[in-house]
Structure formats: C-alpha cells, structure tokens
DRENGUPA-736146 format. One record per residue (C-alpha): x, y, z. Coordinates in steps of 0.05 Angstrom, whole numbers, plus 32768, in hexadecimal, padded with zeros to 4 digits. Layout:
BEGIN
+------+------+------+
!    X !    Y !    Z !
+------+------+------+
!    X !    Y !    Z !
...
+------+------+------+
***
This chain:
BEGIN
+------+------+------+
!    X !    Y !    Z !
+------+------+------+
! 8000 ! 8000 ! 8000 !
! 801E ! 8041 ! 7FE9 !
! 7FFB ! 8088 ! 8004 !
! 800D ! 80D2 ! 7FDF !
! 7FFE ! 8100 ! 8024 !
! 8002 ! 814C ! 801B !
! 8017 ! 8165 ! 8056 !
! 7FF7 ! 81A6 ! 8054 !
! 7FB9 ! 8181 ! 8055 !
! 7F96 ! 8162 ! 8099 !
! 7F76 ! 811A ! 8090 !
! 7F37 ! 812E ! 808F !
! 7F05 ! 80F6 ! 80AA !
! 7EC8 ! 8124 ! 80B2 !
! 7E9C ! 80EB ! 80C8 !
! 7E48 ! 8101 ! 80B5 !
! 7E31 ! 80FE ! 80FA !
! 7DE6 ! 8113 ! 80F0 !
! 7DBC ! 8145 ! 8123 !
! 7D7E ! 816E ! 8129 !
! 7D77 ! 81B3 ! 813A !
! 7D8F ! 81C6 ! 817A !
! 7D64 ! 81F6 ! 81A6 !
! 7D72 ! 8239 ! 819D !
! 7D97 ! 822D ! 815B !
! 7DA3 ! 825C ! 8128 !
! 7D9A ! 824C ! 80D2 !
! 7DC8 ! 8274 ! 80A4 !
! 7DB8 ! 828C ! 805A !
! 7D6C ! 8268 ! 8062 !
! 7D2D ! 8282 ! 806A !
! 7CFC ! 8273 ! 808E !
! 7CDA ! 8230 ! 807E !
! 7C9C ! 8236 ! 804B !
! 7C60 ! 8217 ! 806C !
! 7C88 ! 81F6 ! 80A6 !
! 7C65 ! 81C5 ! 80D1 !
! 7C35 ! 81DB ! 8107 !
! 7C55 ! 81E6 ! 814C !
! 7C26 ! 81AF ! 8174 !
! 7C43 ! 8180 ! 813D !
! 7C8C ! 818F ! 814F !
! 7C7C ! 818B ! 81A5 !
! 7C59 ! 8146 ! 8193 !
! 7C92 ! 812B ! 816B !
! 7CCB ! 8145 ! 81A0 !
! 7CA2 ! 812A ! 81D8 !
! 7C9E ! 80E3 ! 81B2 !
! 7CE8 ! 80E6 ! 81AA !
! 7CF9 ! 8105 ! 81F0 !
! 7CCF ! 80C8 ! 820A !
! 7CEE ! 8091 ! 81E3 !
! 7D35 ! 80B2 ! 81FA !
! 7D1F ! 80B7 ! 8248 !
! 7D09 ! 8069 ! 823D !
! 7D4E ! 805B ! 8227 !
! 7D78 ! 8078 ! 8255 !
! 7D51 ! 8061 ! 8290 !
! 7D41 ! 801A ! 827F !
! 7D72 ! 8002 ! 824C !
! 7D99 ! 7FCC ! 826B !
! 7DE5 ! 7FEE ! 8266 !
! 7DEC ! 803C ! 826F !
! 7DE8 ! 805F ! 8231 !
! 7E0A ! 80A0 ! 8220 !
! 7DDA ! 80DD ! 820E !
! 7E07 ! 80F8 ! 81DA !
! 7E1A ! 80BF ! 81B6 !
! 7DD2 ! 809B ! 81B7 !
! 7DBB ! 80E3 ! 81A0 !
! 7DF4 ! 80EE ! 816C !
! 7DF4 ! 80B0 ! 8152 !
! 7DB3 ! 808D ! 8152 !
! 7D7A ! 80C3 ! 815C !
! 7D92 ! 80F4 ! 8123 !
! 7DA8 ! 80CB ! 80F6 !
! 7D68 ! 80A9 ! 80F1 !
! 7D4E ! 80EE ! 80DD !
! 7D7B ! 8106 ! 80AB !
! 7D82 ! 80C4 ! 808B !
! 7D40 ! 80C9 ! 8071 !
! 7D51 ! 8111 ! 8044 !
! 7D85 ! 810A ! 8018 !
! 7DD7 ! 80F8 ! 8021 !
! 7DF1 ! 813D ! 8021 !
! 7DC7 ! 8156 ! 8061 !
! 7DF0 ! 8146 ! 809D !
! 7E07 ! 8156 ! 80E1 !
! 7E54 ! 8179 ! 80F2 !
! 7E6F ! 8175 ! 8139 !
! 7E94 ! 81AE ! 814E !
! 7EDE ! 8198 ! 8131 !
! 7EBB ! 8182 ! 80EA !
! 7E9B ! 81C8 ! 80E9 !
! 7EDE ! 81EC ! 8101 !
! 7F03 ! 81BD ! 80CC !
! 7ECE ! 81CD ! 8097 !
! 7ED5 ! 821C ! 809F !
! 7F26 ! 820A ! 8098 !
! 7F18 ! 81ED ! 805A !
! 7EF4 ! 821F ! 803B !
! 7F25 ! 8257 ! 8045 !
! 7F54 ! 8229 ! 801A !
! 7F8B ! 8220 ! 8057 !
! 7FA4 ! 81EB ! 806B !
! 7FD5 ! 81DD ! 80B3 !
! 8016 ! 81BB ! 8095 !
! 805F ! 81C6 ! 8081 !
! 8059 ! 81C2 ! 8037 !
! 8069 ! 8184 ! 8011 !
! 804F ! 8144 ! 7FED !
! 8067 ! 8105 ! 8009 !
! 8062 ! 80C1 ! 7FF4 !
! 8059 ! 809B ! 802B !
! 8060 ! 804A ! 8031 !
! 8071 ! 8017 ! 806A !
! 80B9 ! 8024 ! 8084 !
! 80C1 ! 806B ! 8056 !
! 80B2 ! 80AC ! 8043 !
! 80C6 ! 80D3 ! 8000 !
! 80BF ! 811C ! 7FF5 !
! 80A5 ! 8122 ! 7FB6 !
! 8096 ! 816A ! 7FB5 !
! 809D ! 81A7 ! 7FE9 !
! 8078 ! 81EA ! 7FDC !
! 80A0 ! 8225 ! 7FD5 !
! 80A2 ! 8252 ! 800C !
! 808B ! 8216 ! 803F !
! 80B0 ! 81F9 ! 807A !
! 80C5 ! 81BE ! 8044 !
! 80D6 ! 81F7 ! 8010 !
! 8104 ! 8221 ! 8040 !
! 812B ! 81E2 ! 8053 !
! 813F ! 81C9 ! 8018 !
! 811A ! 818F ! 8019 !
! 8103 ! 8175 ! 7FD6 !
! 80F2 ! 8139 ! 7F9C !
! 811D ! 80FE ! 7FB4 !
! 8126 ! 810F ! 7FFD !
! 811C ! 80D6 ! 8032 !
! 80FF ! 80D8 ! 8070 !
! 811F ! 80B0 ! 80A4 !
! 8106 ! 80CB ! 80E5 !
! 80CF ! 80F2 ! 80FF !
! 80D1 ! 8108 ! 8151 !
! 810D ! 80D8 ! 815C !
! 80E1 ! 8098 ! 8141 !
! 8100 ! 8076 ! 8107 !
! 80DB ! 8070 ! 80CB !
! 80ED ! 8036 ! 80B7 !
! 80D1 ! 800F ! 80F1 !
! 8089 ! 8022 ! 80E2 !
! 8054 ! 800A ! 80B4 !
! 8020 ! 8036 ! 8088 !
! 7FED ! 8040 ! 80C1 !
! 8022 ! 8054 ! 80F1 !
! 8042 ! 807D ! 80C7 !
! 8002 ! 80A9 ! 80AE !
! 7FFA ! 80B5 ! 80F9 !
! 8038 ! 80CB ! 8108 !
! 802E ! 8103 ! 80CC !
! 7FE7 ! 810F ! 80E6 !
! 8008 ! 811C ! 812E !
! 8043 ! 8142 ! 8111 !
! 8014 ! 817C ! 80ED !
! 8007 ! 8189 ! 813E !
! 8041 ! 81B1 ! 814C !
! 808E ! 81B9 ! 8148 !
! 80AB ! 817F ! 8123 !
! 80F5 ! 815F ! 811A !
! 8106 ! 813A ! 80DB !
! 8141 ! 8111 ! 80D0 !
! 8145 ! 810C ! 8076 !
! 8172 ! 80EF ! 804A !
! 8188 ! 811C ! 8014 !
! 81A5 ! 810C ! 7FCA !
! 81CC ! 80D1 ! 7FD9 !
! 81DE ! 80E4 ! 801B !
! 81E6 ! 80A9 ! 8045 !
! 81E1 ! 80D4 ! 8087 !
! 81A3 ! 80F3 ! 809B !
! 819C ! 813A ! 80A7 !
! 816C ! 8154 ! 80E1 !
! 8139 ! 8188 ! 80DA !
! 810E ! 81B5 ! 8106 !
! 80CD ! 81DB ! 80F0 !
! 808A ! 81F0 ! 8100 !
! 8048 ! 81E2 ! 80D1 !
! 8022 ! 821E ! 80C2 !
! 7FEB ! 8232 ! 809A !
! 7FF7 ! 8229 ! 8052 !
! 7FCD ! 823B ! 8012 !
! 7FAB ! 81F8 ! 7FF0 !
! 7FAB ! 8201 ! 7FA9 !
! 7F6A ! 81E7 ! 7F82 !
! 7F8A ! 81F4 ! 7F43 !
! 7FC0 ! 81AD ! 7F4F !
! 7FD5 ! 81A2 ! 7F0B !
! 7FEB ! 81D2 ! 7ED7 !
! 8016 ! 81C5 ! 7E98 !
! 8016 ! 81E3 ! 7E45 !
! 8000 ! 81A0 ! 7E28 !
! 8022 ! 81BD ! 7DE8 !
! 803C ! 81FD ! 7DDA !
! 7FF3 ! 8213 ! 7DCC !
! 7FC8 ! 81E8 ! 7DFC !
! 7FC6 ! 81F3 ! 7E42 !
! 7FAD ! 81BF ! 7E76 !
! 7F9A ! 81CB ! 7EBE !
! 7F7B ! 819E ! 7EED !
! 7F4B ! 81B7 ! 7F20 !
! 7F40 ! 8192 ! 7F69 !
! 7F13 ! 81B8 ! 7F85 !
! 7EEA ! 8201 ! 7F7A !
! 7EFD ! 822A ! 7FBD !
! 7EF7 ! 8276 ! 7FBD !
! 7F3F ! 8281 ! 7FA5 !
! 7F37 ! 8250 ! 7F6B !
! 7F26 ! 8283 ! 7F31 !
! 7F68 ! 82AC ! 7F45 !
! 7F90 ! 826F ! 7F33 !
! 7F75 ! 8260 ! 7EF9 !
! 7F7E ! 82AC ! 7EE3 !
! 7FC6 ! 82A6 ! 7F00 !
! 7FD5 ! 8267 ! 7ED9 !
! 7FB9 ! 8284 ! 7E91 !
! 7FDE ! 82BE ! 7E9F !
! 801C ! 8299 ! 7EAA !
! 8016 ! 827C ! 7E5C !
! 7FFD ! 82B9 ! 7E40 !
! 8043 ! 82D3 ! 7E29 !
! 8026 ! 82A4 ! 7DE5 !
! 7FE0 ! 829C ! 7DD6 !
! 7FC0 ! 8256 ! 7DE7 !
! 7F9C ! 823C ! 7DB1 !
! 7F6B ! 8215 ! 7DE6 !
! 7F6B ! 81F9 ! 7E35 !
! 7F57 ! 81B4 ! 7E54 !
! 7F33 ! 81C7 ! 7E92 !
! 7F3C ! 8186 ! 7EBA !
! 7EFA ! 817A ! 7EE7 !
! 7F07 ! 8133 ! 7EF2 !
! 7F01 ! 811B ! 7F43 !
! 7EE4 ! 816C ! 7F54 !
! 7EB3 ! 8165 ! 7F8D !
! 7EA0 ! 81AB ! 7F85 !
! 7EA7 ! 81E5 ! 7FBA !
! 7E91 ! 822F ! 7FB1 !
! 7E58 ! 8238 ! 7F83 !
! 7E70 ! 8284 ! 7F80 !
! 7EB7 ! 8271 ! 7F62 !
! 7E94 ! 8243 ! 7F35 !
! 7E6D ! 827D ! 7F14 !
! 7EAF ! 82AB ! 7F16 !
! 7ED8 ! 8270 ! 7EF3 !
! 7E9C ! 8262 ! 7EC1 !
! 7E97 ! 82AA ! 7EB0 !
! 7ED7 ! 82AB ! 7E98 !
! 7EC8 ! 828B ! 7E57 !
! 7E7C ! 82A7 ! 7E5B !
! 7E66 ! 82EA ! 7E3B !
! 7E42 ! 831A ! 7E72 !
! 7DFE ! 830A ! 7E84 !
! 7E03 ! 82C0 ! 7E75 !
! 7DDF ! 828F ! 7EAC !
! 7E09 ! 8261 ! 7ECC !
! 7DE5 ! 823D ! 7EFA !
! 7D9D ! 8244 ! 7F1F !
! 7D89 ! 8231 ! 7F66 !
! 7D3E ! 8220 ! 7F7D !
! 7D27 ! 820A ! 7FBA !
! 7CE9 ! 820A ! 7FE6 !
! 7D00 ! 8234 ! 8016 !
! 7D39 ! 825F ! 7FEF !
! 7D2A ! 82A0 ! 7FBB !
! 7D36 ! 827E ! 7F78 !
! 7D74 ! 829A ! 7F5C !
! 7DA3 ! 82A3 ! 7F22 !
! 7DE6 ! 82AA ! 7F21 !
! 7DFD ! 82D4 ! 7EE6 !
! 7E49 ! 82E0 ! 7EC7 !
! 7E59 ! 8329 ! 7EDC !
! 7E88 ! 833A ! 7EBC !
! 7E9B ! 8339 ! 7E75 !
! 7EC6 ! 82F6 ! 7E71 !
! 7F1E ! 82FB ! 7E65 !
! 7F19 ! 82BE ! 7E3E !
! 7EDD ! 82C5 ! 7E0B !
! 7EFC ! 82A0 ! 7DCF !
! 7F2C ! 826C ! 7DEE !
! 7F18 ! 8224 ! 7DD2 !
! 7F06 ! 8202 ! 7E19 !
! 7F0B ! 81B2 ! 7E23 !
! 7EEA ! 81A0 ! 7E66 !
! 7EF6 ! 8157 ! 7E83 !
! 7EC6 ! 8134 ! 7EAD !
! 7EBF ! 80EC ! 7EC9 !
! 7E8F ! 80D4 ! 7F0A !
! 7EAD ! 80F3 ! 7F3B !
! 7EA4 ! 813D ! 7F21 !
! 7E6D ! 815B ! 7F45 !
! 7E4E ! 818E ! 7F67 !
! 7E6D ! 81D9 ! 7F56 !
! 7E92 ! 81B7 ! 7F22 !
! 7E5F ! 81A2 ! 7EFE !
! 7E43 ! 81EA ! 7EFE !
! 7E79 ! 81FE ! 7ED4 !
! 7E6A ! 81C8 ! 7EA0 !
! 7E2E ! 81C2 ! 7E9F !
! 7E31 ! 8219 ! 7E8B !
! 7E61 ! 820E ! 7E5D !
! 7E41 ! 81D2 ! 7E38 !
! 7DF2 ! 81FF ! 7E38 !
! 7E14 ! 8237 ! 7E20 !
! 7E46 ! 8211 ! 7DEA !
! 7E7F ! 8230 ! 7E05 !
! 7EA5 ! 81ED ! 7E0F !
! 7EAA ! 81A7 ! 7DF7 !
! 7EA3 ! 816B ! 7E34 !
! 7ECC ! 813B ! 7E2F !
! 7ECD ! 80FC ! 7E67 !
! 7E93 ! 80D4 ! 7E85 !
! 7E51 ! 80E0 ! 7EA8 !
! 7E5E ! 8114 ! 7EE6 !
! 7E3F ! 8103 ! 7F24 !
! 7E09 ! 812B ! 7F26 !
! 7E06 ! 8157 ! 7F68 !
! 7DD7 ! 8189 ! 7F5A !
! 7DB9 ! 81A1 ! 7FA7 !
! 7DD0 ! 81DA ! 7FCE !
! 7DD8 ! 81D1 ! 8015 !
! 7DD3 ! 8203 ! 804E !
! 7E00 ! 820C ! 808D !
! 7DDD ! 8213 ! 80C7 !
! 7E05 ! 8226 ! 8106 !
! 7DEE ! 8201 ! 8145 !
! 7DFF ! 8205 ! 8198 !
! 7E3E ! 81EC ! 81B3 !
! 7E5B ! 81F5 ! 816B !
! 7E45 ! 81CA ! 813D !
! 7E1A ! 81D2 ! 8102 !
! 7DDC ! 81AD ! 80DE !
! 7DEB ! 81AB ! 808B !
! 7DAC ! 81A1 ! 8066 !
! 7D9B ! 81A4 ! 8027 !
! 7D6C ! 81E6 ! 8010 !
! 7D63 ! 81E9 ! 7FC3 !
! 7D70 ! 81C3 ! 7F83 !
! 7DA7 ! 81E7 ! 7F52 !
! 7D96 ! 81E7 ! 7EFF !
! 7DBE ! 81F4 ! 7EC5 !
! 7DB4 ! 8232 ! 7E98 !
! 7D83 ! 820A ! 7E6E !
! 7D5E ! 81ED ! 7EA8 !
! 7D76 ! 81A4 ! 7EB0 !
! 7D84 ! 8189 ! 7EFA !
! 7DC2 ! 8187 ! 7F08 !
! 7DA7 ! 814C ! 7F44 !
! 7DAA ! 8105 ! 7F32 !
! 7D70 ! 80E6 ! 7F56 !
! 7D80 ! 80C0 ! 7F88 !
! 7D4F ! 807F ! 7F9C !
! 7D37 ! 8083 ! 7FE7 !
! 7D47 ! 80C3 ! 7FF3 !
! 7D1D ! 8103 ! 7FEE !
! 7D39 ! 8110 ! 7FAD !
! 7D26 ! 80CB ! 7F90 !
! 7CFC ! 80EC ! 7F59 !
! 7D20 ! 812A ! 7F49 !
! 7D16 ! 8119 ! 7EFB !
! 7CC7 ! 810C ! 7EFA !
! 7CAD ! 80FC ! 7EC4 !
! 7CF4 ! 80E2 ! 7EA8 !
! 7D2A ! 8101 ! 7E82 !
! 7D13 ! 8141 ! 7E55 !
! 7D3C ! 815E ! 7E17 !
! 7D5C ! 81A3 ! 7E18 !
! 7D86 ! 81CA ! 7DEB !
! 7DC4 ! 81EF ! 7DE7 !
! 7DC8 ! 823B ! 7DCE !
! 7DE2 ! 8213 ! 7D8B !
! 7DAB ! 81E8 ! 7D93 !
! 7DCA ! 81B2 ! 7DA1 !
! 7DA7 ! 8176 ! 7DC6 !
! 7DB4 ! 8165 ! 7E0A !
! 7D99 ! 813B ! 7E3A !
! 7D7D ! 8140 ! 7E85 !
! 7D94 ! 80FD ! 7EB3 !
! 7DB6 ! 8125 ! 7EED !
! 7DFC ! 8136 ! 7EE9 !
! 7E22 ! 8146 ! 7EA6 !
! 7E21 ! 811E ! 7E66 !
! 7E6F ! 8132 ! 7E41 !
! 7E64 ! 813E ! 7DFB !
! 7E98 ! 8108 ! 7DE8 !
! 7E9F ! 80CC ! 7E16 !
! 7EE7 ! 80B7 ! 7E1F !
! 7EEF ! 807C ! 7E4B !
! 7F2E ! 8077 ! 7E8C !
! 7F64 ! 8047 ! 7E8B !
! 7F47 ! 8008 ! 7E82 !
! 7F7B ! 7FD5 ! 7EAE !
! 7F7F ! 7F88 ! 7EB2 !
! 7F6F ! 7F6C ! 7EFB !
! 7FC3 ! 7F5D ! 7F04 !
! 7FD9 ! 7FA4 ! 7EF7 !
! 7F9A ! 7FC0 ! 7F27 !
! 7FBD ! 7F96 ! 7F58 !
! 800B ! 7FB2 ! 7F46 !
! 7FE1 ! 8000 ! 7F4C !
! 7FCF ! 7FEB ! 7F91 !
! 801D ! 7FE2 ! 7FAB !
! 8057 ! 7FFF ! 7FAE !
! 8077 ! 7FD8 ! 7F76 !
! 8078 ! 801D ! 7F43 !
! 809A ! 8048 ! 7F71 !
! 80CC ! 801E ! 7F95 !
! 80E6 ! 7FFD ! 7F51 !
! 80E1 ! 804A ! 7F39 !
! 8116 ! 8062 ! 7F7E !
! 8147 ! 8025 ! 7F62 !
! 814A ! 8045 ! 7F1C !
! 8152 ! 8089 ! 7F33 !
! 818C ! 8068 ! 7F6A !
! 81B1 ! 8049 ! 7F2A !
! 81A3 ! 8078 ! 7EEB !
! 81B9 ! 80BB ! 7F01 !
! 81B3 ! 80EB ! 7EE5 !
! 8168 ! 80E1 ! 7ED2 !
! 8149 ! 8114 ! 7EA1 !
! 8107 ! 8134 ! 7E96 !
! 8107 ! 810F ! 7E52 !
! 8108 ! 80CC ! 7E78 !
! 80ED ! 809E ! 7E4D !
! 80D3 ! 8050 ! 7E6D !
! 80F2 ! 8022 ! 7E32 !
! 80F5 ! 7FDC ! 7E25 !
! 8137 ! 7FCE ! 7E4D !
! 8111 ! 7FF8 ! 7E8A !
! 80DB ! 7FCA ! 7E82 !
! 80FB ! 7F8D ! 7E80 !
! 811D ! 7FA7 ! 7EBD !
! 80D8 ! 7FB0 ! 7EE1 !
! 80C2 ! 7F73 ! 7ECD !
! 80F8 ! 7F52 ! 7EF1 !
! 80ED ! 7F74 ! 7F29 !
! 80AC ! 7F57 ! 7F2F !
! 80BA ! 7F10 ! 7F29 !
! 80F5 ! 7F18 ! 7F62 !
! 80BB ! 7F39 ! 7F8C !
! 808B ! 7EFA ! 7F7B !
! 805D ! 7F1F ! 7F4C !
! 8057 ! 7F02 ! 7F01 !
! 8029 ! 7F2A ! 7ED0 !
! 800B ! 7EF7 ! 7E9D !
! 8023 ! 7F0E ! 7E5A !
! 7FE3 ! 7F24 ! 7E3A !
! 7FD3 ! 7F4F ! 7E7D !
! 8018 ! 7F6E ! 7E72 !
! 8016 ! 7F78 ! 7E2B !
! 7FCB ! 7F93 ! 7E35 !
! 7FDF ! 7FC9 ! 7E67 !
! 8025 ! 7FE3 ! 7E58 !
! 8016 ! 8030 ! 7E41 !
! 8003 ! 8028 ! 7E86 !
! 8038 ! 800D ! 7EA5 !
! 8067 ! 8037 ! 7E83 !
! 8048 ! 806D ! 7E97 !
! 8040 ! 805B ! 7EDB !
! 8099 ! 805C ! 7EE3 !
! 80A2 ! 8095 ! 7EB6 !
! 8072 ! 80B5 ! 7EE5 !
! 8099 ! 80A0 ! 7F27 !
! 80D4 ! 80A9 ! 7F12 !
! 80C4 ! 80F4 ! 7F00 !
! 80A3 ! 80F6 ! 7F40 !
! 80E0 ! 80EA ! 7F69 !
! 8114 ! 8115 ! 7F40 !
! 80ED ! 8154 ! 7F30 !
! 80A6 ! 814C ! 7F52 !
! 8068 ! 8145 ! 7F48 !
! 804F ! 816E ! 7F1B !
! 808C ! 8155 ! 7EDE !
! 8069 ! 8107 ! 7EF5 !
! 8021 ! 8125 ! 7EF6 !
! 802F ! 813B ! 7EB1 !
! 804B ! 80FC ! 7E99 !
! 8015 ! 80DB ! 7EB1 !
! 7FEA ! 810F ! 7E90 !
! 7FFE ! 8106 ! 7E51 !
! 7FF5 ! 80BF ! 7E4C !
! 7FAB ! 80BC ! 7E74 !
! 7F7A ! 80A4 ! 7E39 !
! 7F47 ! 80DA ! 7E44 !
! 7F6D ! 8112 ! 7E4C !
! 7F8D ! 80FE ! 7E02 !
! 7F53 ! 8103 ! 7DEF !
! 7F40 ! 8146 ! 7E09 !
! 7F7C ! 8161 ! 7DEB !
! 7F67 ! 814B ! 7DA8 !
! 7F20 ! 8165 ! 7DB5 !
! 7F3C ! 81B0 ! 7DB8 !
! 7F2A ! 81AF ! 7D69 !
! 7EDE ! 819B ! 7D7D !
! 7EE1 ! 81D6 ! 7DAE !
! 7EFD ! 8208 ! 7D78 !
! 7EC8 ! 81EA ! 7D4C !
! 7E90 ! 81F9 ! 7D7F !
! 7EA3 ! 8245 ! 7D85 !
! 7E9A ! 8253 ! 7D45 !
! 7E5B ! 8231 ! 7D40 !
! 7E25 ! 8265 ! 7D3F !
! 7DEE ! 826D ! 7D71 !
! 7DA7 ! 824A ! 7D5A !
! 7D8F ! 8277 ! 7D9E !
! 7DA3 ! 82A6 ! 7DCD !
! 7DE4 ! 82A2 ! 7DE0 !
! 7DD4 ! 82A5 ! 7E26 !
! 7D9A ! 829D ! 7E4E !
+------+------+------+
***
C-alpha cells in the first residue's frame, strides 16, 4: 500500500453525525419556512420522542449516554429520511469546515509519498517550512520526533504525520546520496491550498489545467495561470473537471463568466423556502473567443458541474469525459448551540436552459426529481441535449481500461520503489526520460524476484500504462510532481482525447447562434 499525503492538508474524517435543531438555534441565508407545520404538531412529536428517550435511559438494561444515543441514533433516524447531503457537524467538523473554505490549510508545505518503513519528498512548496529548508524531489525521511521511520508501517506512519501537523517538529532526511541524515526543526503554519493542482502548455498553443476543487480564490488562479502563458496566444485550454466535488457556487459563476459574454445565466436556484434566483456573468468575460475543452467523468459534481453544464447551454465549450455525477441541491448552514451546525438542503439548482442539475436519488426525498421522465432541451445553437441529472459530455471518451493483474501492481508499491532503484543507478535522469524496452525488461524482472508474474497478454494489454506509470515515478522523484503529473497527463486516454477535441471547440465558436445567445 503506497499513500501520496500533502502535508499542508489535515486528514479530514468529517464523519456525518446527524442532529435536529437545537433550542434556541439560529438558521443562516433561509427564510422562514413556507407553510411550516402547526406548533401543537411539533410539542406532540417532541413529547413522543422526549418520552421514548426518558424510557430509555431509565429502563434500558446498561446506562446509556445522552449524547451519543441522541447523536447517533435519534437524529439520524431523522435526517436519513431527506436526502444524503443534509447532515449534522459537531463542533470540530464545523471549525474544520470554515478552515476549508478559506482555502488554508495547517502544514509545512510538501507532498510526500508515504509507504511502510519510508517517506519521499516528492515536492515542497515554495516559501513553506519544506521550501525554506531545502528539502525537495528525492529527499528521505528517516526520522520524525526521534522515532525511526523505518520501524513503522503505513498506519503508524500516517499518524505520526497527522500528530506532527500539531506543533514544532524535528526531521532527520537523507539528502542526494547522502548516506548521513541531516536533522531539521520547524513549525507548520497556515499555508494557501491551491485548487488550481495541475497546470502545463500541452503544446506550445494548448494549455491544460486541472481543477480540484472551486474555493473563493479559485478564479484568481486560473486568471494567474492564463496570464502566465499569455506572452503567446493559446490557440485553446483543457479545463480538467475530472474528481471536482464542487465548493463555492459564487467562484463557479466568476470562473464560468470568464468565457461567457455579460448577462449570460449560469446557473438557477429554486427552493420552497428560498427567493428563486439567477446568477448572471457580470462582467464582460477576458476570454470570449478561446476554444475551451472541459473534461468530466463521475466524480465531477456539484459547483463543477455548474460551469459545464453553462458552458455546454450556452455552446461556449465542447465536454469531453463521462456522465458527471449529478449534484444539483443547494444546502444551507445553519449554526446551532454549543457550536455545531445542522446542513440541510434548501433548493434545487438548474442549468441556464432549465435541466436539473439533481440526479434522482431512490428513497430519498428527491426520488422523483425528473417526473414525468427525461425532457429535451436545446442549446443557443440548437443543439439537442438531454435532462438525466448530472452532465452528459458531448463526446464520451472512456478511462484507462486495466487487466485485473496490473489493478493489483496499481495497488502496491511495486512502481515507485523499482522507480527509487533506477533513479539510484541511472544518474543523471532527464526530463526527456523515456521508459524503453531495456527499462521494461528491467521491471519485469523486478517483479518476478518480488513473486509477481504478469501473464503475457495482461502485460502486453496494459503497457502504455505501465510505461507510463515509471516514467511518471521516476519524474516524480527527480523534479516533482507536477514534470510526473504531466507525464502521466499526456498519456491518460481521455485527456488525449480532449486535446484533439480543441478543433471541435474552435468549430463550435464559430457556429452561429439558432437563438439567443444567452438566456
């Protein structure tokens, strides 16, 4: 088992503990309920509950504690019954939450690969505790607060990180081919999380950039990275939704209406108890003309399907991917006593031509979000597009597709330690590293002597993978990750194909409106 761990970033296990209203609480950005139930209706329901509990806690057989039987068993029950995205935060998920959404992060600045018995730097962030010491690509750690690392497996070891983030730390690392360990001291501190995690000209025209998440400071990124290529005009960009959960509806807007003229809808929200409202692009757009490729797969949702869901009504960008995963319901943060908060869910969001963005969801209260069945809408080019929840790509393009042996090679550590021998014996390694036959056969052998033979039509069937999987290592430990993220890049099946798609994107801008050309 082999884990990449960014140390700026806490392991977040925000666990959905689910709770009513506490007394006295107060709702945030909601109105007051429509219609909301009569008030002898609420007492009689509390008093039912407030009976059951008093049953409980003075017959059950054991003692039970209040908190927990409330926490978990009472409100659960509840919320279960709405929808997966209402839930309850304690008061360190809420406190971690509001850390998260300022886009900082407690750490000392660097990506580590982290396995039983070792740690590798494979990056450090300028300007960081990592950055300031020197520590970079390649460097081992050997000890953390005088334990060795060697002596510890995964589990232990992702503790002992987790427990490090705490306060003052001292690191004893290997550098180069140093064989004697040099010690460290530092402090974490708050650090900037960029959403914006991957970044490279694809060609000397083509930009790609890969977007984690939408936070508040996403949009400046994005400008910061186009400006960053503008000394020569792209001729498109690959906007790289793939694995987005979403975040800030408001940056999602900003980042949309930089491709979409002034006025143009982005996205709609509706709800029972919320104004309906439209967010609009404000200003006119930097980028009006830029051929835009957007790539999508399951796990793109939420704000991020916003964005392409805008650009696909409006025909300002060709989808490329798979099915997105079709999170389309706004929720509402509702502080409560002692700290915590109550997240529920408040209105439905639509796209600028007024499909749901919601996939329904079957026992839930949004089980029959599409009534009536799928209905058939229209681009401003007229184009047809269909309503199932989420966000149907233009052009399907399907992920690597891997035999069951090399599923099970992803799953260890066989890439990158075979990758830390090759860097050990072929120095100097350059960025033009190239995995040929002689490196494979190399591999290969390394896999029988550590018990693991690939049947040959499994091998033969997957090796642009496996290729790309050392090049990517490799590149990893000598210059970071961003020169292996772009290795890998380039050989990932769908985002090939989104580079050759920047011709259907050119295409589509100079396909005249049949309509409007916004809404």
């Amino acid at each position: 088992m082999h884990r990449i761990i960014q140390s700026g970033f806490p392991v977040a296990r925000v666990a959905c503990l689910l709770l009513v209203l506490a007394v006295g609480a107060r709702a945030q950005s909601v109105e007051p309920l429509a219609a909301p139930p009569k008030e002898e209706e609420i007492r009689k329901s509390l008093e039912q509950i407030t009976a059951v509990f008093d049953a409980v806690s003075t017959h059950l057989a054991d003692p039970v504690d209040p908190v927990s039987a409330i926490y978990g068993g009472v409100l659960p029950g509840v919320l279960a019954r709405l929808d997966p995205f209402s839930v309850f935060l304690d008061k360190d998920q809420f406190q971690l939450m509001q850390q998260q959404s300022r886009g900082v992060r407690q750490g000392f600045g660097a990506v580590l690969s982290v396995q039983a018995g070792r740690i590798i730097v494979l990056q450090s962030v300028p300007d960081s505790p990592f950055g300031r010491a020197g520590l970079g690509p390649g460097d081992r750690i050997v000890g953390i607060n005088g334990k060795r690392v060697a002596s510890l497996d995964l589990e232990e070891l992702v503790q002992l990180l987790n427990e490090a983030r705490s306060g003052k730390v001292r690191l004893a690392v290997l550098q180069g081919g140093s064989v004697v360990a040099r010690d460290y001291e530092m402090d974490p501190t708050e650090l900037p999380s960029p959403t914006v995690d991957k970044k490279f000209l694809w060609d000397a025209a083509v930009g790609y950039l890969h977007i984690a998440r939408i936070e508040p400071g996403t949009p400046d990124e994005i400008r910061k990275t186009l400006e960053e290529w503008s000394p020569q005009p792209l001729r498109g960009l690959i906007m790289d939704l793939r694995d987005n959960p979403g975040g800030s509806v408001e940056a999602a807007v900003e980042i949309a209406g930089m491709f979409l003229p002034q006025g143009a809808t982005v996205v709609s929200l509706q709800g029972r108890s919320v104004p309906e409202r439209k967010y609009l692009v404000e200003e006119p757009p930097p980028y009006p003309a830029m051929p835009l490729v957007v790539l999508l797969n399951s796990r793109s949702a939420s704000a991020a399907e916003m964005i392409a869901a805008a650009l696909q009504d409006h025909d300002r960008a060709w989808l490329v991917g798979e099915p997105s995963f079709g999170k389309g319901v706004a929720e509402a943060v509702m502080p409560l006593s002692e700290g915590n908060a109550l997240v529920l869910t408040t209105a439905r969001y639509y796209t600028p031509q007024g499909r749901s963005l919601q996939k329904p969801l079957p026992g839930t209260s949004l089980a029959g979000i599409l009534e009536g069945g799928p209905r058939q809408f229209f681009t401003d080019h007229g184009r047809p597009i269909g309503e199932q929840g989420g966000v149907e790509p233009d052009q399907r393009a399907e992920p690597w597709r891997l035999d069951q042996w090399t599923e099970i090679l992803q799953q260890t550590t066989a890439f990158i330690n075979f990758a830390q021998g090759l860097v050990d014996r072929r120095k100097p390694v350059t960025e033009q590293f190239q995995v040929d036959d002689q490196v494979l056969e190399e591999f290969r052998r390394y896999l029988r002597q550590s018990g693991m033979e690939i049947p040959e039509p499994d091998w033969q069937g997957d090796l642009p993978f496996i290729r790309m999987s050392i090049q990517a290592e490799v590149l990893n430990l000598v210059f970071g990750i961003g020169k292996g993220d772009e290795a890998a890049l380039r050989a990932d099946p769908q985002a090939r194909v989104a580079a050759e798609a920047i011709s259907q994107a050119e295409r589509l801008l100079a396909t005249p409106a049949a309509q409007p050309v916004w809404r």
